[in-house]
Structure formats: C-alpha cells, structure tokens
C-alpha positions as CSV (number, residue, x, y, z in Angstrom):
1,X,0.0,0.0,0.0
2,X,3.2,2.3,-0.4
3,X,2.0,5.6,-1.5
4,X,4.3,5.8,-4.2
5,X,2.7,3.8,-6.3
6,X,0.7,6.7,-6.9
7,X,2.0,9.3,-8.9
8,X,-1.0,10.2,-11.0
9,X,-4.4,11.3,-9.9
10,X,-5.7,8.0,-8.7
11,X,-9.5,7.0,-8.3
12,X,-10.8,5.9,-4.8
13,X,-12.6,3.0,-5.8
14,X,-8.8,1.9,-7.4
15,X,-7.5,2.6,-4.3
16,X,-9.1,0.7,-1.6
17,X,-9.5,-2.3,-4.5
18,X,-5.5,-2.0,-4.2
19,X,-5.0,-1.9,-0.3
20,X,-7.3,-4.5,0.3
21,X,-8.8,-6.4,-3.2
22,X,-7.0,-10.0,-3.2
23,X,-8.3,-13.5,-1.7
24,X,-6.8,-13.2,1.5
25,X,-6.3,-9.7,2.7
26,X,-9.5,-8.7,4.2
27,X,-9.8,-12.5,5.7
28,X,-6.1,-11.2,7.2
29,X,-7.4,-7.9,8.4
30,X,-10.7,-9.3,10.2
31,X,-8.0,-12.7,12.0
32,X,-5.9,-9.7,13.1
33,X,-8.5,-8.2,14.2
34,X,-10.2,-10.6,16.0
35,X,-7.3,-12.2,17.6
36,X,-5.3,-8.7,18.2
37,X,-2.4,-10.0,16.4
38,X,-1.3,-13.0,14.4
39,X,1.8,-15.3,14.1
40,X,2.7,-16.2,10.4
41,X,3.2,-20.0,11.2
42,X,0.3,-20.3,13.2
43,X,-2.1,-18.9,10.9
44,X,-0.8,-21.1,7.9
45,X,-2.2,-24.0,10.3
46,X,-5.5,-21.9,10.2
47,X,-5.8,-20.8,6.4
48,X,-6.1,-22.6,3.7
49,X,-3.4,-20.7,2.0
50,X,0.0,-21.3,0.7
51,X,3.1,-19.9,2.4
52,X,4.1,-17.7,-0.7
53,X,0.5,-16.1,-1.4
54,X,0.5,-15.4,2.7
55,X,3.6,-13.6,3.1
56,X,2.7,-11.8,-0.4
57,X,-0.5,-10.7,1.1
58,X,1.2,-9.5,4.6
59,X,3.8,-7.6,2.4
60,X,1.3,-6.0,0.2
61,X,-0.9,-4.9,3.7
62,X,1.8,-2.4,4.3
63,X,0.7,0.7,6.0
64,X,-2.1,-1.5,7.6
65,X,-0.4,-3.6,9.8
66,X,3.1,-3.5,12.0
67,X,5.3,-6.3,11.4
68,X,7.1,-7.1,15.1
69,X,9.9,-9.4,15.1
70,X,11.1,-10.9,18.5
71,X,14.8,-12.0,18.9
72,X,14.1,-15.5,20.2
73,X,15.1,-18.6,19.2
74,X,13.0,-19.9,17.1
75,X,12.2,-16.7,15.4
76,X,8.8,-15.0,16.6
77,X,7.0,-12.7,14.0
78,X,3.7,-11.1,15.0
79,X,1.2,-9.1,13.2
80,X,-0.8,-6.3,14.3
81,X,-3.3,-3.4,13.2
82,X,-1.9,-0.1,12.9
83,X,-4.2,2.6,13.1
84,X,-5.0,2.9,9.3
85,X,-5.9,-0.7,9.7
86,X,-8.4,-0.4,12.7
87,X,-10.0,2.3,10.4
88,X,-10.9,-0.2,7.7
89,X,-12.7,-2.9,10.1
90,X,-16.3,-1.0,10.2
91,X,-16.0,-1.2,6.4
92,X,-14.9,-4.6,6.2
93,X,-17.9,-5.5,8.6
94,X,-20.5,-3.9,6.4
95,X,-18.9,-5.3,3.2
96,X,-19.4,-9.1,5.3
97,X,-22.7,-8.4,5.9
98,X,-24.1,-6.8,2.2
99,X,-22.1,-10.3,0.8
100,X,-23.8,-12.8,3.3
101,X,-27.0,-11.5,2.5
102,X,-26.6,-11.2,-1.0
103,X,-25.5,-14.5,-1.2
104,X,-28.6,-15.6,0.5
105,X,-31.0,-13.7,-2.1
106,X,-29.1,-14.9,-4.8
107,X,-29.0,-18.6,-3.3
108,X,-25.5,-18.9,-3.5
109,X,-24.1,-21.5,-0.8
110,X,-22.5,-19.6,2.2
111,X,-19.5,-21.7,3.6
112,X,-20.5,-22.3,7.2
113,X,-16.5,-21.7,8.3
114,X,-18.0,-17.8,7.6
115,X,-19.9,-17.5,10.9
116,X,-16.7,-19.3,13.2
117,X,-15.1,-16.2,13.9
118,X,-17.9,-14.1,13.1
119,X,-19.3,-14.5,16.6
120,X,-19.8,-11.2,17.7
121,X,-23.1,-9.6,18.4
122,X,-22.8,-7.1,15.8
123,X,-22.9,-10.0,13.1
124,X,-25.6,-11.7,15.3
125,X,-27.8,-9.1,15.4
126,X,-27.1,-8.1,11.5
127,X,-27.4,-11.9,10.0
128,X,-29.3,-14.2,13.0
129,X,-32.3,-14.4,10.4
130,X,-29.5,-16.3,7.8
131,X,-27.4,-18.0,10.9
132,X,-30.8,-19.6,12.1
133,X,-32.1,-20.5,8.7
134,X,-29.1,-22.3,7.6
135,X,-28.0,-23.7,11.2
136,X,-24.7,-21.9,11.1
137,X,-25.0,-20.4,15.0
138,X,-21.9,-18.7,16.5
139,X,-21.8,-21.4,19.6
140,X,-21.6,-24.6,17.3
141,X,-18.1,-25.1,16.0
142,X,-17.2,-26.2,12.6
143,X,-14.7,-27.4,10.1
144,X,-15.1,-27.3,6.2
145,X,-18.6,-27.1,6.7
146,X,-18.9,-30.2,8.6
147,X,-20.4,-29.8,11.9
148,X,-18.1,-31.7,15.0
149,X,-18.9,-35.3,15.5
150,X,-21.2,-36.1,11.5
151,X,-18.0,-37.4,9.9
C-alpha cells in the first residue's frame, strides 16, 4: 500500500480495490482483528493458504499492519493493526454483511467456516435471520462445513 505507487491522480474505488482487493487480505485484516495479532506459522495452520501467497498478502498490507519481530530462538513474528488498519474494520464488517445476505438472495451457498469467527453480536444481530435459517450459529463449531462429531 506504499503511497508511491501513486504518482498520477488515482480514483478511490482503485485505491481501496488495491489496499485491500486480493483472496486473503480482508480475511487477514478481520484474523488480526479478531485475535489482536497473528503469528505467520500459526495462521498457515489456520488458512487454507499457501506460504508464498500469505507472506505476499502480509507484504502487500503495508501501511495497515506492524510487522514485530522478536529475537528469540526460534524466530517469533507477530502481526498487528496499525491505526489505518483499525480504520478499515467497520468497512470490512458492512462489506461481510451486504455479501452474506446477497448471497442468500441470490441462493448462493454460504460456507459455514463464515460464521466461526464471526461470533460477535454485531454479526448476530445483523445476520441471525440467515445464521438460524441455515444452522450456522456462532456457539456450534465447525470445520469445512462439517459440523463436530457427522463425519
């Protein structure tokens, strides 16, 4: 997100499609948000995302999150919203919620790994009508869209 890419008068729309358009980044933004921070290694275990698209995705948040490391042995690198970043999360949110219920107009399968860490009450209240119509409820965990204890 390095301003200097951006010599030329530059559309908004452009803009925020560059800071955060891409597979992963807003998933990135809301885990970091979530959790407070993230640890590359650990969230590889969590995302179903290769090593080289993660760390391209973490370089490419730049200006939106602080890279810390720690000089430990073995090497600790942590992830964190910068201000900018805690900006974007009301956005993100009501960008989450016009998706989940467009997808539900439009009868287009919601992944039930969408509601895990999309607990709080703000999505409760704002998508409880879809969570209860499609049993996906924020207490009931699951993997790959396969409830705990069916397979």
């Amino acid at each position: 997100m390095k301003a200097d890419n951006f010599d030329t008068p530059t559309n908004p729309y452009h803009y925020v499609l560059h800071c955060i358009g891409g597979k992963w980044k807003m998933t990135i933004l809301h885990e970091i948000y979530t959790y407070g921070s993230i640890r590359f290694n650990q969230t590889l275990k969590i995302l179903p995302i290769s090593e080289k698209v993660f760390s391209q995705q973490l370089k490419e948040l730049d200006g939106l999150l602080i890279r810390t490391v720690y000089a430990q042995v073995p090497p600790k690198v942590e992830y964190v919203l910068t201000p900018s970043g805690e900006q974007l999360i009301p956005a993100l949110d009501i960008l989450y919620i016009w998706s989940i219920r467009q997808m539900h107009d439009r009868r287009i399968p919601i992944d039930a790994d969408a509601f895990v860490v999309h607990k709080s009450e703000k999505y409760v209240d704002a998508l409880g009508d879809i969570m209860r119509e499609n049993n996906f409820w924020p207490g009931r965990e699951r993997r790959r869209g396969v409830e705990q204890g069916e397979e």
